[in-house]
C-alpha positions in Angstrom: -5.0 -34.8 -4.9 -1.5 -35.6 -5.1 1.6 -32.4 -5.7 4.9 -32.8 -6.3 7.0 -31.1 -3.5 10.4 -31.8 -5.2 11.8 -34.2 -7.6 11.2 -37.4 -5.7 8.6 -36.2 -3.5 5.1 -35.9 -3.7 2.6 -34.2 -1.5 -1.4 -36.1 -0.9 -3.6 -33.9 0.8 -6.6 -36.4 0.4 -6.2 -37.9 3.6 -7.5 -34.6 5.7 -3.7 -33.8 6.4 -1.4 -33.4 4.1 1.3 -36.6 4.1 4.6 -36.3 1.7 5.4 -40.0 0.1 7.9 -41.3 -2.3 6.7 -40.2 -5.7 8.3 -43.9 -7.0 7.0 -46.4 -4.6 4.3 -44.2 -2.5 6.2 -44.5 0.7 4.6 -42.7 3.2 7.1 -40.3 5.2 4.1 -38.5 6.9 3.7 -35.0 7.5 5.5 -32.6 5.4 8.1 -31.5 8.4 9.4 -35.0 9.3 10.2 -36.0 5.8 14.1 -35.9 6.0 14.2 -37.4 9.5 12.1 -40.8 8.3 14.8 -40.8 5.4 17.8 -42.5 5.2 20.7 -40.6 5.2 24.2 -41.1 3.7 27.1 -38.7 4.4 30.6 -39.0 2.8 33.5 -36.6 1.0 31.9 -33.7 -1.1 34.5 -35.2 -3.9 31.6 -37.8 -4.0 29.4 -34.8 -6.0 32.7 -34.6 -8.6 36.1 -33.5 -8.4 35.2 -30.1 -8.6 34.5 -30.3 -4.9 38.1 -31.1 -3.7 38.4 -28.0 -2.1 35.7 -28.6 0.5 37.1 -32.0 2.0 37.7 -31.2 5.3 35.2 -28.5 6.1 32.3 -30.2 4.2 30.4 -33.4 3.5 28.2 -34.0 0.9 24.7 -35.7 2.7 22.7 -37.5 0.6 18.7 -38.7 1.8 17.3 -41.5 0.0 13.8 -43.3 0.6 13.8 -45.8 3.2 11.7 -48.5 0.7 12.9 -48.1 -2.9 16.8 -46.2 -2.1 15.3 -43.3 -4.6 17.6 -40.4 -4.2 15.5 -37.6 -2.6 17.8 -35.0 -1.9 21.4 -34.1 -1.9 23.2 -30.9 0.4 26.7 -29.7 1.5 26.6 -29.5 5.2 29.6 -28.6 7.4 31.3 -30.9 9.0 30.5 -30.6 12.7 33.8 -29.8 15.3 
C-alpha cells in the first residue's frame, strides 16, 4: 500500500520494508532516510524563490532536490551558506 510522504513523494510499504519513490514516475529512492542523498540537488541565490529573498544573498542559498529520472521538483529549503 502506497502513502504519500510529501508532495512528490510517496511511501510503498509492500515490499517488507518500507521504500520512498517518485510519486510521478515510481522512481525508487529506497529507504525513507536516503531519499534526499539519491536526489539530485540544485543550489543557487535565494532571489531564485522571488525577490522577496534579496536580503538573504550572501548568507543563504536556496537548495532545490529534484528526482533523478523525471526532474520532478521534490523539495525546496534555505540553507546557509557554508564559511
Amino acid at each position: 500500500m502506497k502513502r504519500p510522504l510529501r508532495e512528490n513523494l510517496e511511501l510503498d510499504g509492500d515490499s517488507g520494508s518500507p521504500r520512498v519513490l517518485c510519486a510521478r514516475c515510481g522512481f525508487d529512492f529506497g529507504g525513507e532516510e536516503g531519499w534526499r542523498e539519491r536526489s539530485r540537488t540544485k543550489r543557487q541565490s535565494p532571489t531564485a524563490g522571488g525577490p522577496l529573498m534579496k536580503d538573504l544573498e550572501g548568507q543563504f542559498l536556496l537548495e532545490q532536490r529534484f528526482c533523478p529520472q523525471c526532474k520532478t521538483l521534490l523539495d525546496s529549503e534555505i540553507v546557509e551558506v557554508e564559511p
